[in-house]
Structure formats: structure tokens, C-alpha cells
C-alpha positions as CSV (number, residue, x, y, z in Angstrom):
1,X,3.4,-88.2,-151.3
2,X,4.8,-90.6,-154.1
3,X,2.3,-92.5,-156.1
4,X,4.0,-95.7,-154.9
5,X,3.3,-94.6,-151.4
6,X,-0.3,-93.7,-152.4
7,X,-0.5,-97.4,-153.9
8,X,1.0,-98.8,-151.1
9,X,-1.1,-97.6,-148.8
10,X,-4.6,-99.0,-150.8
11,X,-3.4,-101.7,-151.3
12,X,-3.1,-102.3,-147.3
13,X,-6.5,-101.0,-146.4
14,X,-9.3,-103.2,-146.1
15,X,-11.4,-101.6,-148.3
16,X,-9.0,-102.6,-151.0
17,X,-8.3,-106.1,-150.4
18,X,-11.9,-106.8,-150.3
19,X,-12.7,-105.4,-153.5
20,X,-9.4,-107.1,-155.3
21,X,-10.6,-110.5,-153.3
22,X,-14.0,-109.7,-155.5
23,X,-12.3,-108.7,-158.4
24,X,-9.4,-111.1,-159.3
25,X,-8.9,-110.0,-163.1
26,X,-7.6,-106.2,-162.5
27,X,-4.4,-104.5,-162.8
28,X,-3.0,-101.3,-161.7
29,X,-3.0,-98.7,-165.2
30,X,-2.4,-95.2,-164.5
31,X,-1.6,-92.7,-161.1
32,X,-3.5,-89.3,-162.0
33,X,-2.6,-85.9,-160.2
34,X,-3.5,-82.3,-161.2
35,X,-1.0,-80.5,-158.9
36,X,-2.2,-77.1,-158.8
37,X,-5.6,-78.4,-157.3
38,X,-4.7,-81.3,-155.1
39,X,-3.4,-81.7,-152.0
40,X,-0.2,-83.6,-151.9
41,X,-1.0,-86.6,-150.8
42,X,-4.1,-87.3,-153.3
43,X,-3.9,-89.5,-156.0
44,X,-6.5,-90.7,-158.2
45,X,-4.9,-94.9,-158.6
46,X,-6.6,-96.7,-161.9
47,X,-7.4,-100.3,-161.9
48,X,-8.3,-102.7,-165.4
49,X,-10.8,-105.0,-165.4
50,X,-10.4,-107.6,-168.0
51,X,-13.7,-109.3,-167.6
52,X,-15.6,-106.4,-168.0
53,X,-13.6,-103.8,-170.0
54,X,-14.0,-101.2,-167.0
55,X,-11.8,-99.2,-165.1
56,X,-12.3,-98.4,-161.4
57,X,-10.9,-95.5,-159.6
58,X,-9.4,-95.4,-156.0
59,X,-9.1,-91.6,-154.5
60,X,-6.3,-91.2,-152.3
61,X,-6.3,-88.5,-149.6
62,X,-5.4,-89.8,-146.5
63,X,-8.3,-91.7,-146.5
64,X,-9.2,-94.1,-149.5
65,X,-12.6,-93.7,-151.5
66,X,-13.5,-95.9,-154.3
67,X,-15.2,-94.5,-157.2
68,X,-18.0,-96.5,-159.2
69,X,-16.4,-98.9,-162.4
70,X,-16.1,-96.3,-165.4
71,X,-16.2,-96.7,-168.8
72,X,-12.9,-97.0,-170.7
73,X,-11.6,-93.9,-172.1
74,X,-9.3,-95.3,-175.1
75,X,-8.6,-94.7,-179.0
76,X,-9.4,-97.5,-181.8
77,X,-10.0,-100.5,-179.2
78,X,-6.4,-100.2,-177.9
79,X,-5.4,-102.3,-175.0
80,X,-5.2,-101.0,-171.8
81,X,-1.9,-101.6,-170.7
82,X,-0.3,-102.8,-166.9
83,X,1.9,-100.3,-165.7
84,X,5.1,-102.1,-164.3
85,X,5.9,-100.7,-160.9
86,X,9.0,-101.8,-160.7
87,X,10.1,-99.8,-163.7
88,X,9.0,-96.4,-162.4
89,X,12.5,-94.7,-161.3
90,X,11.7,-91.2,-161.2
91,X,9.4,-89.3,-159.2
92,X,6.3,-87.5,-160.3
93,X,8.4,-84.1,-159.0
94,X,11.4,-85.2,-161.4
95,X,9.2,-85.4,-164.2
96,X,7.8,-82.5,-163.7
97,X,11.0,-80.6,-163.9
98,X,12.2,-82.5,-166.6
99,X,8.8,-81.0,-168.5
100,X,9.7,-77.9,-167.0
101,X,12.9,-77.6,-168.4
102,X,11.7,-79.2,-171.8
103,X,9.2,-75.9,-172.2
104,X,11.7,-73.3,-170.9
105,X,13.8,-74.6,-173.8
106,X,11.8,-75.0,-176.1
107,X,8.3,-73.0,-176.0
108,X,9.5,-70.3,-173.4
109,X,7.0,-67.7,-174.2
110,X,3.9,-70.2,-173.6
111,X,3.3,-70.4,-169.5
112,X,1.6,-73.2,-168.3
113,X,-1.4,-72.0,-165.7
114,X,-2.4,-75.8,-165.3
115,X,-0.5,-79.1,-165.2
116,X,-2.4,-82.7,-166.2
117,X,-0.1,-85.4,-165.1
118,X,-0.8,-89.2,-166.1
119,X,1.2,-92.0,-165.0
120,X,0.3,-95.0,-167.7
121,X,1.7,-97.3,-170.0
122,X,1.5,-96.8,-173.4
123,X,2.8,-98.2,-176.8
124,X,5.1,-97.9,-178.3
125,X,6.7,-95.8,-175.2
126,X,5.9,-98.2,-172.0
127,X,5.8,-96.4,-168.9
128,X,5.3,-92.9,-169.3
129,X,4.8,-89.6,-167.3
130,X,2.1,-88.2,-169.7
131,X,2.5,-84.7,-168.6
132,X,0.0,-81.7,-170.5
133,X,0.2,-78.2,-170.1
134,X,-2.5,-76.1,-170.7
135,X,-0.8,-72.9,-170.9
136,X,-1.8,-68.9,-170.7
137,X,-1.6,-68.7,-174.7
138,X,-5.0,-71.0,-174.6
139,X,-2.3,-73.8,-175.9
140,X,-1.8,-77.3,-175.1
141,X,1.8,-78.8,-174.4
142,X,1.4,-82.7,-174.0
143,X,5.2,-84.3,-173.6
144,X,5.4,-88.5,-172.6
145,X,8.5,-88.7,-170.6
146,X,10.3,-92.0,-169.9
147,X,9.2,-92.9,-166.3
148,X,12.8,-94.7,-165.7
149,X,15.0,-92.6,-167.4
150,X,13.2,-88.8,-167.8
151,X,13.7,-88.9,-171.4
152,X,11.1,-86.5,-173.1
153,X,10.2,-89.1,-175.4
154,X,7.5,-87.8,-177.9
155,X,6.1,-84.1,-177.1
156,X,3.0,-82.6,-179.2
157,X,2.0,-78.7,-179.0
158,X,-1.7,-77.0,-180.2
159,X,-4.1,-74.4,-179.8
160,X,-7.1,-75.1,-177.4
161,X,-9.0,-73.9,-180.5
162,X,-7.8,-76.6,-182.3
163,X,-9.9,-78.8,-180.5
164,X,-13.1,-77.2,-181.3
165,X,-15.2,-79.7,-183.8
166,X,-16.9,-77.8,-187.3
């Protein structure tokens, strides 16, 4: 299932409306999917609170489940930006081939065994597929693709290791 179908379907259940009747000052910021271990119809859909800086989780799965209001996960106070629906022309399944084909081409020897995808809006991209590989060389392949066009916008490869702190 799409992530606009996934939206689309919270955002008809009651569950939903209540909470955004509650909570007036929220926006929709990011569609998460690890494909290798969900099912095809779950999503986890990301909402902004502006009056408290938090960001609450919806679980998709057929049925919906709300996670509690998390803490913001961002770099150097950075906004946290809306993404715009309406500009989302391809599909989570085109992105991923146009990553696919971006690795084949250009890191062909390092395999992904695990795929991160992020839906979000970022700057100076806008709306991005934020698509990581964590790959069978213990390397990281992180590429932002345009979510209208499928340009591979920005890419960024390293070692696991590299992560590691002194």
C-alpha cells in the first residue's frame, strides 16, 4: 500500500480525527517504512506539533495505533518541515528502484541487506525519499531522491565503523 493510502486511511478513522480535533497545531512530516521487515501495508505516518516541539507517531497496519508524543530527533534546532502531499509524484517502489539503480551503477560491489526509507522534507532539497542502505560491507549508502521527479539528489556513502565515537 502507498503511503498516501496509508494517510488516507488515518485520517478517516475516528481515532484520528479525535486526536487532530485535540491537537490543532500539527502537520504531517515524514512516512517511514523498513521494507524487509514490514508488511506491506504498514507505515509508521509522523505528525509536528508546534506548540510543544513533539512529534507523534501513527502505526499503520490495517488497523491504526498511535504511539505516545516523542521527542524530536533533529540537528542544530532545525525546523521541522511540512511535507507537501501534493508534490509527492512517485511511489515509495519507484524510489526504491531509482536507489537501486543509483548503487548498481555506482557502488556495485556493496549489497544492501537492509533498506531505511524516510519520506520528509528537508532543506535545501524539499520533499525527499531519504533512502539508506546498510549494506553487507558493514557500509552505509544514504541517497535523498527528489519525491516528484526521482532525481538522486545528494547521496553520501561510509563505514558503519565510522560511526563509532573515540
Amino acid at each position: 500500500m502507498d503511503f498516501k493510502h496509508a494517510l488516507e486511511k488515518l485520517e478517516q478513522s475516528k481515532d484520528f480525527k479525535k486526536w487532530k480535533k485535540a491537537n490543532s497545531h500539527i502537520y504531517f512530516t515524514h512516512a517511514f517504512k523498513i521494507p524487509q521487515e514490514m508488511p506491506n501495508n504498514e507505515w509508521h505516518l509522523g505528525f509536528y506539533n508546534t506548540k510543544n516541539d513533539k512529534i507523534t507517531t501513527f502505526m499503520t497496519n490495517g488497523e491504526t495505533e498511535t504511539r505516545q508524543e516523542d521527542e524530536v530527533f533533529k540537528k542544530d534546532e532545525k525546523a521541522i518541515n511540512e511535507v507537501d502531499i501534493k508534490k509527492i509524484k512517485i511511489t515509495i517502489e519507484e524510489a526504491l528502484e531509482k536507489a537501486k539503480e543509483f548503487q548498481q551503477l555506482n557502488y556495485p560491489k556493496d549489497l544492501s541487506i537492509k533498506t531505511i526509507t524516510i519520506l520528509q522534507n528537508i532543506k535545501p532539497h524539499g520533499n525527499i525519499w531519504n533512502i539508506t542502505y546498510i549494506t553487507q560491507a558493514f557500509n552505509t549508502l544514504n541517497m535523498k531522491i527528489d519525491a516528484a521527479t526521482g532525481k538522486v539528489l545528494d547521496h553520501n556513502h561510509s563505514s558503519i565503523f565510522s560511526f563509532r565515537k573515540e
